[in-house]
C-alpha positions as CSV (number, residue, x, y, z in Angstrom):
1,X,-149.5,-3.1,26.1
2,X,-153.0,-3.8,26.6
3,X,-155.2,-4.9,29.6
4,X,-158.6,-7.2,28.6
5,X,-160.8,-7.2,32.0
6,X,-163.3,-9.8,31.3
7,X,-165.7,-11.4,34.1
8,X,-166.9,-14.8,34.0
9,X,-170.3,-15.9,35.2
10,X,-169.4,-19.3,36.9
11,X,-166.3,-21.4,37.3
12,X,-164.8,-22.9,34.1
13,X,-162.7,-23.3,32.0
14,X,-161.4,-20.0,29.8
15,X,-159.5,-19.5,27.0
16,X,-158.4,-15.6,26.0
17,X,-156.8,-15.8,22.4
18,X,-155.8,-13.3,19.9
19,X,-156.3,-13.3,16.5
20,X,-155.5,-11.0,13.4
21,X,-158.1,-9.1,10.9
22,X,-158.1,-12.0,8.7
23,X,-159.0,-14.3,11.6
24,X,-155.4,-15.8,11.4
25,X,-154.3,-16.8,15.0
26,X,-151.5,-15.0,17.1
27,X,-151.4,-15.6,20.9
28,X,-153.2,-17.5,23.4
29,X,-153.5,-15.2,26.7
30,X,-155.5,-17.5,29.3
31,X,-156.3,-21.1,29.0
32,X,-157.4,-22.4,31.7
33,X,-159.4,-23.3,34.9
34,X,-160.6,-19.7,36.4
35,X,-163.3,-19.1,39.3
36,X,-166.1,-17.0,38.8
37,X,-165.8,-13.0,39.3
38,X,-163.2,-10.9,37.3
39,X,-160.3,-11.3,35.8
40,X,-157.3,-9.2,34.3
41,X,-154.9,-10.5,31.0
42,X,-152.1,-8.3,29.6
43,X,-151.1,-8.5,26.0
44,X,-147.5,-7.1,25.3
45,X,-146.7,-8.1,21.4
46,X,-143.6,-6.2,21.7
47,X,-142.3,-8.7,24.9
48,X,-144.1,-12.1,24.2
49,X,-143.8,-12.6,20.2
50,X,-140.5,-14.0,18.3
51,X,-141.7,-11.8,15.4
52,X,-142.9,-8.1,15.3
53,X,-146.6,-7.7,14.9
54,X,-147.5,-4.6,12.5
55,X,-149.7,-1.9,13.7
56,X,-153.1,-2.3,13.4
57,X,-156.5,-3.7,14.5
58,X,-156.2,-6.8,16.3
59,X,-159.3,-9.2,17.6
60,X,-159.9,-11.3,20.9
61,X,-161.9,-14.0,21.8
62,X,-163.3,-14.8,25.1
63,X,-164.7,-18.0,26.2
64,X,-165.9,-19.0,29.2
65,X,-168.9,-21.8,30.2
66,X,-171.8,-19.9,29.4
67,X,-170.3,-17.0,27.6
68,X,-168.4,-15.9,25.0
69,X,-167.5,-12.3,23.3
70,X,-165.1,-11.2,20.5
71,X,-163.9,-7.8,20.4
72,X,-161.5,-5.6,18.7
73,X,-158.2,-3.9,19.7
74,X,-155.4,-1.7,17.9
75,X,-152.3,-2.2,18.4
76,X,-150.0,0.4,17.8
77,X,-146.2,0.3,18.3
């Protein structure tokens, strides 16, 4: 499992998602209203997927009014 810490600048809405290497879309994390300051999401593939993800190097995307980030991740199983 992995644990994204991300802070926002001012209330909004946010939306956490994760994708794969070739940008194809696996799991939506946070969406929705949050207050400014930081904030905690956990990504367990093992526990929230129908279907077993393959090891590898995963991206998220972050954003947030005013902000937005991508990074990357491994997952390994």
């Amino acid at each position: 499992q992995t644990t994204i810490t991300y802070c926002t600048p001012v209330d909004g809405r946010v939306r956490l998602r994760v994708y794969d290497v070739r940008g194809r879309y696996v799991c939506t994390l946070e969406d929705g209203w949050r207050e400014a300051g930081e904030h905690t999401a956990v990504w367990n593939p093992s526990l929230s997927l129908q279907q077993r993800l393959p090891a590898g190097v995963y991206i998220y995307r972050l954003e947030a009014p005013q902000f937005t980030s991508t990074r990357r991740m491994v997952y390994i199983p």
